[in-house]
N, C-alpha and C positions, 0 to 999 in steps of 0.2 A: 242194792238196786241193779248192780251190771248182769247177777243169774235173769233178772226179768226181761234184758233188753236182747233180742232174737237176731236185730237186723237197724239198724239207724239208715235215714237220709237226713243227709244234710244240704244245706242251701250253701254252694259254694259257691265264692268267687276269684277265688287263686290269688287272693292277697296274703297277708302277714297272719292277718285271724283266723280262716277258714283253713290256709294250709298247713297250721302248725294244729289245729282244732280236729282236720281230719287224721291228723296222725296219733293225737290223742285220745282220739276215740278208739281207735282202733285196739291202741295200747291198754287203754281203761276198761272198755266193755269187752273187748276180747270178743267179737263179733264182725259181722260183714258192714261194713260203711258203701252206703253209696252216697258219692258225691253228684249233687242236682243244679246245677247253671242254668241260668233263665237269660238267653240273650234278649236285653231291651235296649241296645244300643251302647255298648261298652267298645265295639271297634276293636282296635287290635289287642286289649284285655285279655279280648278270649283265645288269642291265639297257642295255642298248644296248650291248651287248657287241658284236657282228655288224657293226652299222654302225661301231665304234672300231674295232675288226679292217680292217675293208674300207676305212674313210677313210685308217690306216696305212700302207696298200698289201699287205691280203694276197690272194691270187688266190683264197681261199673261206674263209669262217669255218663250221665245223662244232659245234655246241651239240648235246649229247646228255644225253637225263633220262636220269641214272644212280642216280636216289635211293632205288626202291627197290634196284637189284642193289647199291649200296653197304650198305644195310643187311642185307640178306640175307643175302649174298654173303660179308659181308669183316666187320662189325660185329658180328654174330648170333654165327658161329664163335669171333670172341675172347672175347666175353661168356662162350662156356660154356666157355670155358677157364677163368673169372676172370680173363683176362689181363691184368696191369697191370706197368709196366717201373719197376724200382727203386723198389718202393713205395707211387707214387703217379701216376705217367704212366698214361691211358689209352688212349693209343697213337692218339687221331685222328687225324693228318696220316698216322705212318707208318701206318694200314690203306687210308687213301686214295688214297697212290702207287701200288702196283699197279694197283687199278683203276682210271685215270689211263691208267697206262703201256699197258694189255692193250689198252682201246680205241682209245688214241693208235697203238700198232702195225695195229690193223683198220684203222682210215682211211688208213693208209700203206699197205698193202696193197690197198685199195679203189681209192686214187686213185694208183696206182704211182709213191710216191715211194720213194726211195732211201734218205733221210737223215730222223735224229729229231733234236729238239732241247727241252731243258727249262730252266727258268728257273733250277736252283738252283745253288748258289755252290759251290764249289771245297773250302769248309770244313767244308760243312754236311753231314746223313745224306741229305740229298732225291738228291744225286745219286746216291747209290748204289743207295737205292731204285728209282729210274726206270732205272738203266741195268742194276743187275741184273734187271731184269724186263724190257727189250731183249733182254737177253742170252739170258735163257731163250724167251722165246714168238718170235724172230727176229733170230737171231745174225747174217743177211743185211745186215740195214739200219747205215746210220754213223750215227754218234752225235755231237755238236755240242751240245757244253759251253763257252757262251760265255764264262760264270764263269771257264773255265780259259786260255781264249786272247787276249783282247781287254786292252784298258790301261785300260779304264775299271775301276778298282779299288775303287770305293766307293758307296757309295747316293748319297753326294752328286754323286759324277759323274754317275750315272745321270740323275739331277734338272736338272744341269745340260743333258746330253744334252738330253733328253727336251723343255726349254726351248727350248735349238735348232733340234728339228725340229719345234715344235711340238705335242708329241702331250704328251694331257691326261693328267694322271694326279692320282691324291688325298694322295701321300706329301708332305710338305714337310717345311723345316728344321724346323719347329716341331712335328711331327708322325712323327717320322721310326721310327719302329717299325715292326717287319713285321706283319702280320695274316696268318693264312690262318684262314678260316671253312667247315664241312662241318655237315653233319648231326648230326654226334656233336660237335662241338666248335669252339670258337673258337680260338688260340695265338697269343700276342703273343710277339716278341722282337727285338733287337736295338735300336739308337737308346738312347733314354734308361734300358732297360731294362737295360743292361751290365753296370747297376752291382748286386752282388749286393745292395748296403746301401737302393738306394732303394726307395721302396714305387712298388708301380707308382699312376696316377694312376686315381683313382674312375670318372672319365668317360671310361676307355681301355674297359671292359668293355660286352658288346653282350647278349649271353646271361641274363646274372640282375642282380637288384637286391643292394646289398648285403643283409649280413643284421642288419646297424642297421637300416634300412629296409622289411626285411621284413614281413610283417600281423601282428601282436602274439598270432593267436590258430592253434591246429597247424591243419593240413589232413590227412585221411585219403586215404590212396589203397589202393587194391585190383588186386594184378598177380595176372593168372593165366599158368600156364605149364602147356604142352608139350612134352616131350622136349626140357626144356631151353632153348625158345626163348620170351619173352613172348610173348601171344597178344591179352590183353585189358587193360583196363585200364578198373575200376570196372565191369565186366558188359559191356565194348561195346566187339566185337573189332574190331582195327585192322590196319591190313598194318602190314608192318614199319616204313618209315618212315613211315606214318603213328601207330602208337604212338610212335615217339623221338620225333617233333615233340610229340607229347603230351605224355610226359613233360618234355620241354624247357620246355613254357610250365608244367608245373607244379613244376618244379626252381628254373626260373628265377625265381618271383616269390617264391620261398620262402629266394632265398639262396643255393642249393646251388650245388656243383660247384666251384667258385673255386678252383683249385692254384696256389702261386708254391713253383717247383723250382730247383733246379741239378743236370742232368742230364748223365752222361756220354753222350756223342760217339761215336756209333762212328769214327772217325776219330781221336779221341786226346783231344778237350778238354773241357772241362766248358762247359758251356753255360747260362744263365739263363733260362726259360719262363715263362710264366705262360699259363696254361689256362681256361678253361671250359667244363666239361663236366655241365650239373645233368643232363639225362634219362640218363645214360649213368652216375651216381654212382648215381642212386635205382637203376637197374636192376642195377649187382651186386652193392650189396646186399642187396636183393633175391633175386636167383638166389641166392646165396651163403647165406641162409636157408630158401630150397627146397631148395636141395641138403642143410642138416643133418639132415632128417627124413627124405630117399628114397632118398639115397647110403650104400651099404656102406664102413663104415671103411678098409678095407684099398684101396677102389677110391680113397676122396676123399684119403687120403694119398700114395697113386703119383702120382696125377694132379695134387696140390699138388705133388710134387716137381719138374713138371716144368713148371710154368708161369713159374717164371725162366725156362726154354730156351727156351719156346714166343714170350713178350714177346720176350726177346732176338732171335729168329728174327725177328718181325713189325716192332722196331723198326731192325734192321739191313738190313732190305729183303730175306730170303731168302721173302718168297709164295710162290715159286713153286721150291720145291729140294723135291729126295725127301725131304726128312730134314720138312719143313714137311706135308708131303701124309701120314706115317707118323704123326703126331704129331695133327694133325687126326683122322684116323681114331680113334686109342687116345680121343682127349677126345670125339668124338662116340658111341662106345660108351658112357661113362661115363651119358651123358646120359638113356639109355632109359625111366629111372624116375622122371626130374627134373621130375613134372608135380605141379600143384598150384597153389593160392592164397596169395601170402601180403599182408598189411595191415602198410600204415607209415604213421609220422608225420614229413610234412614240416615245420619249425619252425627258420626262423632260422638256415640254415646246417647245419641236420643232417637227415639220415633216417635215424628209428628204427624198426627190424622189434618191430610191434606183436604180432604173430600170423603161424602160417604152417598150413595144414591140408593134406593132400592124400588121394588114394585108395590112393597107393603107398607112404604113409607107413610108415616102421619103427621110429619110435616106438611104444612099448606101454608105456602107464601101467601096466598090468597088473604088470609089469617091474620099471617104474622109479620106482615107488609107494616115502614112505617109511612108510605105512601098512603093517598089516598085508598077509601075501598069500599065495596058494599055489601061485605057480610059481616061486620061487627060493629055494634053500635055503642060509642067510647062511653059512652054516659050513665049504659048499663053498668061502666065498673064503678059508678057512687055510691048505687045500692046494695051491690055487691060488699064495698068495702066497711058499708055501717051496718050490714046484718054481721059480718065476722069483727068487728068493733066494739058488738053491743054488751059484752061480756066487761071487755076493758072501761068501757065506759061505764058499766054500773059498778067494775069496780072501785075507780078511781072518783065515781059520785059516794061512793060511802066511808071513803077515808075521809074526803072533805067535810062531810056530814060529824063525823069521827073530831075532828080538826075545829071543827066551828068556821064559820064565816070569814075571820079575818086571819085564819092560819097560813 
């Protein structure tokens, strides 16, 4: 296969994988590597990123500011899904991989290579992430999963690798957990993390203080929304990523967002994470109490029932499938009347929806008054309640029937 490969990109991010990954390519296919960085909020991550690429030997390091189209783009959309996977996952890594993979295929195409290549492991959902999204936006290009063919089988070999050739990286024995960090999230796993019993360690987290530590007294905050999307925050509108970083330093000093899961695999296994996610916890729920005053019942129930399928789609790596683009469409209908204000309190690990008011509101105290009033007449609800009865009622006359008389 290495005569076929002309030119590889790779999706790097100058950790333990990708910088022993890009040296191994280099050595393997005996070609030009470009190394592709997508800044979505990795912070000081990237810093000398370019020059590690280039002192490794790659023939160009490509860094591109992806942070608003990550929030826009790929963040915003799930938000008004409410999409969350099994629970409690808010899906940061998997909305990150497509847009990753979409512009790691442009620079292949820009600079005509032939072949793509990513860092993740053989086990894990990243690969399928990144290659299903090869697959769709450039079924042309090969693909080069080192995870799946090379003999170094462990983080520690990599380490040891990596000692070898020299090239720096921040992983060690004593330290040996994976990090990825974006805009929406931080996720720790693997290394000391395996064990579902252990608590992870205090000083592993980057995102928020605990919430022992937290300020003793709440903080208010003020989200305004648009068709569904935040817009502002406390009177002073922000683009998109720059409201999440907002919320993020006000999540994060508040405690919030801190998940420890065990998550099914799309692949087969249960897997241990831990998360942090504060700006991206305040904001759906948040939306999620705009939406109970401007959303029609029958609309906010369809569209609950389908946000298992819509997480499952985003976390299995399908971005880019028809069945993803239909699905999209039905939840950004949804959203038309999703504008409004609502007020929370951050406080030590929680945010509570204080208030929510809007102009599209469908609440009507009028209504829902238990005071007197004169648009609902209470009496209509007995006939009400024996036409949706009359089902139970005939079925509980035919048991008796069933039963005989004195059953």
């Amino acid at each position: 296969m290495s005569g076929e490969i002309k030119k590889i990109v790779l999706a790097y991010s100058g950790g333990l994988d990708t910088s022993v990954i890009l040296k191994w390519l280099i050595e393997t296919y005996d070609c030009p590597v470009i190394a592709f960085a997508a800044d979505i909020g990795q912070g000081e991550e990237l810093g000398g990123l370019k020059e590690k690429g280039l002192d490794s030997g790659a023939a160009k390091v490509v860094v591109e500011d992806l942070k608003e189209d990550f929030v826009r783009d790929y963040v915003f959309p799930a938000f008004r899904a409410n999409a969350v996977y099994e629970g409690h996952y808010l899906l940061g890594t998997s909305l990150a991989r497509p847009l990753i993979a979409k512009h790691q295929v442009e620079v292949a195409q820009t600079e005509g290579a032939n072949a793509v290549s990513h860092g993740a492991t053989g086990k894990g959902n990243d690969q399928v992430r990144f290659e299903l999204a090869y697959h769709a936006l450039a079924p042309g290009l090969k693909i080069i999963a080192p995870w799946r063919v090379w003999n170094l089988s462990s983080r520690q070999l990599l380490m040891d690798y990596a000692k070898e050739h020299g090239i720096q990286v921040t992983a060690t024995r004593e330290k040996p957990y994976s990090m990825d960090r974006n805009m929406l999230h931080v996720s720790y796993e693997g290394g000391i993390l395996e064990d579902p019993w252990e608590s992870p360690p205090e000083e592993m987290f980057t995102m928020s203080v605990s919430p022992f530590d937290a300020p003793d007294r709440p903080e208010v905050v003020e989200i305004l929304f648009e068709r569904g999307d935040p817009v502002a925050v406390n009177g002073e509108r922000l683009s998109p990523a720059e409201l999440l970083a907002k919320l993020n330093t006000l999540g994060g000093r508040n405690g919030i967002g801190r998940v420890d899961l065990v998550e099914n695999r799309f692949v087969g296994m249960k897997s241990r994470g831990v998360y942090e996610t504060p700006g991206g916890t305040i904001l759906r729920v948040a939306h999620m109490a705009i939406e109970s005053i401007t959303m029609d019942r029958e609309v906010m129930h369809l569209r609950d029932s389908l946000v298992p399928k819509y997480a499952e789609l985003v976390y299995y790596g399908f971005w880019f499938s028809p069945e993803m683009k239909v699905l999209q469409t039905m939840i950004d209908e949804t959203q038309e009347t999703v504008s409004g204000t609502v007020r929370l309190e951050l406080y030590k690990g929680h945010s509570r929806v204080l208030g929510r008011k809007s102009d599209m509101s469908l609440y009507r105290p009028d209504f829902a008054t238990f005071e007197e009033d004169q648009v609902y007449r209470q009496q209509d609800a007995e006939g009400f309640i024996r036409l949706n009865a009359l089902r139970l009622r005939i079925q509980a006359l035919m048991k008796q029937g069933k039963r005989g008389p004195d059953a």
